[in-house]
PATIDO-169676 format. One line per field, with one value per residue: residue number from 1; residue in one letter; x, y, z of N, C-alpha, C in turn. Coordinates in Angstrom, 3 decimals, decimal comma. Layout:
// PATIDO-169676
resi = c(NUM:...)
resn = c(A:...)
n_xx = c(X:...)
n_yy = c(Y:...)
n_zz = c(Z:...)
ca_xx = c(X:...)
ca_yy = c(Y:...)
ca_zz = c(Z:...)
c_xx = c(X:...)
c_yy = c(Y:...)
c_zz = c(Z:...)
// end
This chain:
// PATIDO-169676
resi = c(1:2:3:4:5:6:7:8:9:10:11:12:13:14:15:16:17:18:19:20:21:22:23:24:25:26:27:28:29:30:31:32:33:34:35:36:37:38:39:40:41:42:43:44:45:46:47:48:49:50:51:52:53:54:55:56:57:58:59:60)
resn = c(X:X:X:X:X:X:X:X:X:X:X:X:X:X:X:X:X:X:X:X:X:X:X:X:X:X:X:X:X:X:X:X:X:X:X:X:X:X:X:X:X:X:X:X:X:X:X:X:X:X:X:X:X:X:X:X:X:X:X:X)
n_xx = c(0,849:0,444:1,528:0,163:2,843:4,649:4,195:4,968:7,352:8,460:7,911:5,718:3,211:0,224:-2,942:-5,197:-8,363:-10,406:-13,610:-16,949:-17,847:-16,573:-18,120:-19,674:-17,877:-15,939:-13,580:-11,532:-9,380:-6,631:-3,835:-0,654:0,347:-2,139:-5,376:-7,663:-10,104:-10,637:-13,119:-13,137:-13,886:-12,778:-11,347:-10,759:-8,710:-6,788:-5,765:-4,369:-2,619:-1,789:-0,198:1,472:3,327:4,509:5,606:7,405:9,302:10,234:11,956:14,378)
n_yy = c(-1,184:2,120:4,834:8,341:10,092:7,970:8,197:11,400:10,734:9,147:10,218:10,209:12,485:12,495:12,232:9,272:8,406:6,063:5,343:5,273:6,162:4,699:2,608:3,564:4,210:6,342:8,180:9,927:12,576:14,129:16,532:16,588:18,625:20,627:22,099:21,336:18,649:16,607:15,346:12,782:10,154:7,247:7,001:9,731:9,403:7,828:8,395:10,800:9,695:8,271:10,591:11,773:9,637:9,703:12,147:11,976:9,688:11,301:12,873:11,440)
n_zz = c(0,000:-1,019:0,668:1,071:1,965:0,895:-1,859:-2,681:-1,987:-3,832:-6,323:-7,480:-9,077:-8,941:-7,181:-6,923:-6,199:-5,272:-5,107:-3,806:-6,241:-8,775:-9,287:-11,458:-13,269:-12,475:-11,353:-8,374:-9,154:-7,916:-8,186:-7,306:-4,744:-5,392:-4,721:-5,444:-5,750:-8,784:-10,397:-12,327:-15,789:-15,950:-18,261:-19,037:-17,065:-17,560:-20,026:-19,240:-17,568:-19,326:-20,638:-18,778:-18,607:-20,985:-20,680:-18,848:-19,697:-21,952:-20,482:-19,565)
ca_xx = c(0,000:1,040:0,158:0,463:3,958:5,481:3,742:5,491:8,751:8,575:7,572:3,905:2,458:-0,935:-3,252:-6,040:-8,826:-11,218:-14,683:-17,847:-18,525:-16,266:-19,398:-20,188:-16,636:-15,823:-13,265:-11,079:-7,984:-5,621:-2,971:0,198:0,359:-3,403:-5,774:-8,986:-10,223:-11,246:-13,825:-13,061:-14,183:-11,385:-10,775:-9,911:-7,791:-6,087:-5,306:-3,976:-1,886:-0,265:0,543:2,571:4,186:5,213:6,480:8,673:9,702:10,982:13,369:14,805)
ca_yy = c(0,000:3,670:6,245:10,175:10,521:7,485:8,697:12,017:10,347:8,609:11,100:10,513:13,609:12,520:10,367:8,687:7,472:4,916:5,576:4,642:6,382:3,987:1,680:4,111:4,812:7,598:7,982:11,397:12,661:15,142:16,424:17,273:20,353:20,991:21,797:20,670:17,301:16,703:13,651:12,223:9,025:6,500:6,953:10,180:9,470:6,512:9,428:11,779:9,098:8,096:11,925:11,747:8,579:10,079:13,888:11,384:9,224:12,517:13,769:10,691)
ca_zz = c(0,000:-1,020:1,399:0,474:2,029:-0,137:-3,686:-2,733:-2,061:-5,162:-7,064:-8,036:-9,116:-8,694:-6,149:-7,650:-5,290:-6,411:-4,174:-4,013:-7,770:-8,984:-10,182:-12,473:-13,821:-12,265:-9,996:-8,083:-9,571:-7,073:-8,310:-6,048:-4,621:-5,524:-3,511:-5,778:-6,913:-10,167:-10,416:-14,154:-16,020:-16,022:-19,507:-18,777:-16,177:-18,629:-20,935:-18,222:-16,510:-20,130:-20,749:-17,572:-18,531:-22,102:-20,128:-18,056:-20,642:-22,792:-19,535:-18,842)
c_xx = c(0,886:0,702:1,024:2,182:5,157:4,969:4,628:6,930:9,095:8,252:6,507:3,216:0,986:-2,011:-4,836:-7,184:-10,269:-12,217:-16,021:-18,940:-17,459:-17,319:-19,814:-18,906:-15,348:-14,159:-11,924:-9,935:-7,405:-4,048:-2,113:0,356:-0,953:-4,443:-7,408:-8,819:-10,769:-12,479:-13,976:-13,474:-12,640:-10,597:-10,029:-8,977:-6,170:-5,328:-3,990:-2,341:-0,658:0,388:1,613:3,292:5,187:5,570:7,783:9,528:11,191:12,021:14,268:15,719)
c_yy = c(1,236:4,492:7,481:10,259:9,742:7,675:10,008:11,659:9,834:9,105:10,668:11,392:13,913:11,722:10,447:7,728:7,203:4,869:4,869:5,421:5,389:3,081:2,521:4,889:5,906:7,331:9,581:11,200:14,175:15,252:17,333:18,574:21,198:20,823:21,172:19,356:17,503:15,358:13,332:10,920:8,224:6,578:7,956:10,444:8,344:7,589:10,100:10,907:8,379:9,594:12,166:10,459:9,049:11,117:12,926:10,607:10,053:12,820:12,647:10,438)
c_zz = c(0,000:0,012:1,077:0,777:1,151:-1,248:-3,641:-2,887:-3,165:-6,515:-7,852:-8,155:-8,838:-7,546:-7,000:-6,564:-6,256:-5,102:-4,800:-5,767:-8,517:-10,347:-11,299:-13,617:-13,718:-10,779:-9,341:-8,387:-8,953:-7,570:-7,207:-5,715:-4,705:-4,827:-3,853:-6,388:-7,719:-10,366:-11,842:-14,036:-15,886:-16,747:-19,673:-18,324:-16,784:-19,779:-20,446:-17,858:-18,149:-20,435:-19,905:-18,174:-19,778:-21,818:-19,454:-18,807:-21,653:-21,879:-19,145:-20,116)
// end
């Protein structure tokens, strides 16, 4: 299990909680440092989460 202080340490820019909208696809996306959630479909969050994988990808 992650909790907030090891996603920071590891540099996870985002936390991703999976609640009881879930069943309907949905689930909250926080990004670090921010102080609002966003509540997106998954798909968007599947989008989101490869955009970050291809920004990190590029610096490395």
């Amino acid at each position: 299990m992650c909790l907030k202080k090891d996603s920071d340490l590891i540099g996870i820019p985002v936390r991703i909680v999976v609640g009881k909208d879930a069943e309907h696809g949905k689930i909250e996306w926080i990004e670090r440092g921010a102080s609002n959630k966003e509540t997106i479909h998954i798909t968007e969050a599947s989008k989101r989460i490869l955009d970050i994988q291809a920004l990190v990808s590029r610096k490395i």
